[in-house]
N, C-alpha and C positions, 0 to 999 in steps of 0.2 A: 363330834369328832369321830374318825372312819378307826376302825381296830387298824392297828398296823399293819402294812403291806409292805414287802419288797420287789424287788425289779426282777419278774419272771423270764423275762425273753424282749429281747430286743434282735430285730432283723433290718436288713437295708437292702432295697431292690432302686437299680436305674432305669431313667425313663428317656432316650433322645427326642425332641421334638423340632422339626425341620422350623426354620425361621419361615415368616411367611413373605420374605421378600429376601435378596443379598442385602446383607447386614455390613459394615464396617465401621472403626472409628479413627485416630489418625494413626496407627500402628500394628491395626490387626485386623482381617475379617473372618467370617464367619457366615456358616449355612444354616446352624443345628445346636439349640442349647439340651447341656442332657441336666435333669436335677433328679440329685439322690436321695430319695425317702429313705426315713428312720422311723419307725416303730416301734415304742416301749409300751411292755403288759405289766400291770401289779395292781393288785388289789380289786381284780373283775374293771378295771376302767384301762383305755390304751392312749396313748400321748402320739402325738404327729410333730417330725421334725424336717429339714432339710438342708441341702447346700445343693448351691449349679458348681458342680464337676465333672471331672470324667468319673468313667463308671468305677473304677479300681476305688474309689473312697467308697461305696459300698462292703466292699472286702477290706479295706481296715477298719469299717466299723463292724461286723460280725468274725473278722478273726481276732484282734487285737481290743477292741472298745468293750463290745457287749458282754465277754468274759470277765473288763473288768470292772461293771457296773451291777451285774447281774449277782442275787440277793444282797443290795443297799437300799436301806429303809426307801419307798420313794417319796417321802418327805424330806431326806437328807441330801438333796439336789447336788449343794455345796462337797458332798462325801463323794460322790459319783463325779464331780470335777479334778479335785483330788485325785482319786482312783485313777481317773483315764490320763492327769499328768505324768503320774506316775508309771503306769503302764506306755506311755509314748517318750519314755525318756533315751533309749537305746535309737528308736528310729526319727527322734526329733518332734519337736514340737511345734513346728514353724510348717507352713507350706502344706500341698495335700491334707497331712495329718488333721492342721486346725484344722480344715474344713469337713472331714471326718467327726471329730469331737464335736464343732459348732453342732453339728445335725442331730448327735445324739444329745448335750447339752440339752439341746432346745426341745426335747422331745422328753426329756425328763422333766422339764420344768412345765410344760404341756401337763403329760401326765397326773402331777400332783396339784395341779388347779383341780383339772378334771377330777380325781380322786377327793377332793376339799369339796368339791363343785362350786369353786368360782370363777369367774371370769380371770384370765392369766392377767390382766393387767392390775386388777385387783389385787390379785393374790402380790404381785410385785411391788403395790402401794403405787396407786397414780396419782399423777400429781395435774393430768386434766382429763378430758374426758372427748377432745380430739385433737389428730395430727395433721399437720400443716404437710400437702407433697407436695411434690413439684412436677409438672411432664418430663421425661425423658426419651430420648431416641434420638430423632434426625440426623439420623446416622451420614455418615460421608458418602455411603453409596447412592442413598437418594438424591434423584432430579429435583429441580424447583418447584413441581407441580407436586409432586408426594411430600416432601419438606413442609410445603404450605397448609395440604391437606391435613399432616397429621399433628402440626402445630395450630391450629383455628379451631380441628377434634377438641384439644385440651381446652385451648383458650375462649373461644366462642359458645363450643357448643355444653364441656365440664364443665365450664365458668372456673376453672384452673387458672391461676393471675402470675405463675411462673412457668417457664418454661427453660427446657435446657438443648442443644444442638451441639455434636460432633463436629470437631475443626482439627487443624492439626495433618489435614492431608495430604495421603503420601509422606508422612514422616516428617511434616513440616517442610514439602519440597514443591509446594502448589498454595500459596500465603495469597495469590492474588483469589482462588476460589475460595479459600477458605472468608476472606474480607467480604466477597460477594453473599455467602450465605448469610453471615453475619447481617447482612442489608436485608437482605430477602428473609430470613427469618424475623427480623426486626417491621418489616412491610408487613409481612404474615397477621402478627399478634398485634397490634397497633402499639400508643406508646404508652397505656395502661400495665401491661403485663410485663411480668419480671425478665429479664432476657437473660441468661446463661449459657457458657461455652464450657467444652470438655475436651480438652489439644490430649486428653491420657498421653501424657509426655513424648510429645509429639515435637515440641521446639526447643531451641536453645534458652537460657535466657533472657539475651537481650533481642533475641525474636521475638518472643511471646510480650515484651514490650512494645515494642514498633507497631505488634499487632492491635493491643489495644490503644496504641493511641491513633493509629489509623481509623478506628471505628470508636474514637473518645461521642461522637456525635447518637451512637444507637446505644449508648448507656448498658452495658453489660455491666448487670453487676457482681457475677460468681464466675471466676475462671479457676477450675477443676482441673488441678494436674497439668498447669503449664511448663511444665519441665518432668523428668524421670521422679517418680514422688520417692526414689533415693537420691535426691539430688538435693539435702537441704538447704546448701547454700544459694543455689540458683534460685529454689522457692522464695526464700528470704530475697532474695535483691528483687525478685519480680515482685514481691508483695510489697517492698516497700516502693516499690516505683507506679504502682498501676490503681487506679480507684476502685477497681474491682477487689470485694472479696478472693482472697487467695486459699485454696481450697486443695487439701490432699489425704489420701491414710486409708483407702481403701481398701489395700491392698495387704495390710497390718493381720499378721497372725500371731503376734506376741506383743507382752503388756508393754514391754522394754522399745521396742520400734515405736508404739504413741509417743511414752513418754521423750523420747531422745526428738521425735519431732514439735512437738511441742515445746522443748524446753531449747530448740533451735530458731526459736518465732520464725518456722517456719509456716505458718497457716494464720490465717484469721480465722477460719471453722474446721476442723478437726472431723473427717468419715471415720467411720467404722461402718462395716458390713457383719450383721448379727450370724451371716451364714456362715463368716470365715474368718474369723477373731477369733473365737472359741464361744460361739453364743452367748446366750444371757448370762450366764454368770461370770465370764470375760466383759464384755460389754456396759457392766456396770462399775467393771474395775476401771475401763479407759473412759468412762465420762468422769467420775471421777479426778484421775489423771487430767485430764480435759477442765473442768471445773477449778482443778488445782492452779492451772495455769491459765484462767479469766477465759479460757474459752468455750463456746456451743460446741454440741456433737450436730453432726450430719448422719443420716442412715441411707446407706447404699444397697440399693438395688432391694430382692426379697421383699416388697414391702408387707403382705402380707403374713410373712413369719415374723417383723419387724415391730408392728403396729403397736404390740401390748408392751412391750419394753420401751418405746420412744414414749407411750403413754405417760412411762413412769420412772423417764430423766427429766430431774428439773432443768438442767442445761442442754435442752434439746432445741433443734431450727426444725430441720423438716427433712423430711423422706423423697427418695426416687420413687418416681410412679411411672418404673423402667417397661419399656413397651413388652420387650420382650418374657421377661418372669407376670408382670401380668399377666398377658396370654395366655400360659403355660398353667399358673393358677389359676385364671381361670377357668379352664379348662379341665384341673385334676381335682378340685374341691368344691365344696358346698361351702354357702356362709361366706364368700369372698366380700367384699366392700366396696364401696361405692365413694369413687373422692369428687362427686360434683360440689361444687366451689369453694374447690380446693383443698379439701381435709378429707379424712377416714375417721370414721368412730367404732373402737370396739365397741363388739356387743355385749349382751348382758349373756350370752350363752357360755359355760362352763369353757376352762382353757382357750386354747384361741378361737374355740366358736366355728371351728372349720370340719370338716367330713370329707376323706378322699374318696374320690370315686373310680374304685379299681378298675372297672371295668372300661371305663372311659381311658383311663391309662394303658390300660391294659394293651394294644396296637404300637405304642409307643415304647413298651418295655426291652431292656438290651443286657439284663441281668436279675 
């Protein structure tokens, strides 16, 4: 057992990294994701965390978080949750803020593996020893020949057996391209592989109906945010009407938004994003919440900050293997993962097993 240590200094620097193509999905586009590093020292060992924000979550976690984590044991992770509740009670704790706290969360709970020296999933209690992802991207901007390319990527060449594609176009104002992708992404993957759509609350209702049953024949089985995922009534009528899994909560920076969607049957699987929930130690609150009410959790996006926590929910499905935070990680770390067919396994290396590589960052830095 390590002599006690507490939390010497924690610092947060942002990084923009330009997309490598025009990016959109049906309500938003995008050139440039930025993710903000968090850094926690104690006890001669350092912990790695993060969230994709803009850069200002950097400055609340070094003006507002790190003062109020800084000397707490770093074995008392749970203290250091605490603490930064309490300290973000005046400016809210919903919105930016989580994703703020997610970063440093996840970066104390890093740290105190590290400090134990064991693998973070370990230290969390897993309950297997790999995670199920899925592809994501196919974004709305892409043509048929890119859509294809980077769907057959996952599915032919990862031996990845799900995949997910961007619908919802134009704000649900283009249903006939969006049915077309649906086809062509369904041609893409043959008819072994999982097929998944994501409208990010792109349609009404009883659109996002019509939609699937117009493509009842390409067998989608995950539709992700068919309506505004504050819309629980809409979720609810579309889940009871479509074979698809009905899927939302991504978006969820408070314990209280899970539970109210959830106890709206409004979902068949239940998202949390580890980066903007309020990391692992929120994250274990809403599978729970999740478990309480007979359902999976889903993990969005981040999947490499992701992997040791989804290790170690037993009501866990499976992770986004998001094109974009890919890249980026792989790009800024050592020790990234490898999901060919279909899964990621943490390793046996202390905390999440990852090494930033500042200098490779370093070009990309904007704070």
């Amino acid at each position: 057992m390590p002599a006690a240590a507490t939390v010497t200094a924690v610092r947060a620097s942002a990084y923009t990294v330009p997309t490598d193509a025009p990016e959109a999905d049906g309500t938003y586009s995008w050139d440039s994701t930025t993710l903000v590093l968090v850094e926690a020292d104690g006890g001669g060992k350092h912990g790695l965390g993060w969230t994709y924000a803009p850069a200002a979550a950097a400055a609340l976690v070094e003006d507002l978080l790190a003062p109020a984590v800084r000397d707490i044991d770093v074995l008392d992770v749970p203290a250091a949750a605490a603490a930064m509740a309490k300290a973000v009670r005046n400016p809210g704790r919903t919105g930016l803020v989580s994703y703020a706290v997610s970063a440093v969360d996840c970066a104390l709970w890093d740290l105190k593996a590290r400090l134990l020296e064991v693998p973070l999933h370990k230290l969390l209690g897993a309950v297997r020893d790999k995670v199920a992802v899925y592809g994501s991207g196919g974004f709305t901007s892409y043509g048929e020949d890119q859509l294809r390319d980077q769907l057959q990527g996952w599915a032919l060449e990862q031996h990845i057996p799900r995949v997910k594609i961007k619908i919802g176009q134009d704000s649900g104002t283009n249903v006939a391209r969006d049915l077309d992708r649906i086809r062509q992404a369904r041609a893409a993957v043959g008819p072994n592989t999982e097929l998944f759509v994501d409208a990010n609350g792109g349609y009404t209702a009883k659109q996002a109906i019509r939609v699937m049953q117009e493509v009842e024949g390409e067998r989608v089985t995950w539709f992700e945010e068919p309506v505004s995922s504050d819309d629980l009534a809409g979720l609810r009528a579309v889940r009871a009407a479509v074979a698809a899994d009905v899927a939302a909560g991504e978006y969820g920076t408070g314990l209280f938004y899970f539970r109210q969607m959830c106890a709206a049957h409004a979902v068949d699987c239940l998202q949390a994003d580890v980066s903007r929930c309020g990391g692992i130690s929120e994250w274990l609150r809403v599978a729970a919440v999740a478990a309480a009410h007979g359902l999976e959790l889903s993990g969005h996006c981040a999947p490499h900050l992701s992997a040791a926590v989804a290790a170690a929910t037993p009501n866990f499905r499976h992770l986004e293997w998001f094109h974009d935070h890919v890249r980026i990680e792989n790009l800024f770390f050592d020790g990234t993962l490898d999901p060919d067919g279909g899964w990621i396994r943490p390793g046996d290396s202390p905390g999440n097993g990852l090494a930033f590589r500042a200098t490779d960052a370093a070009p990309y830095r904007v704070s």
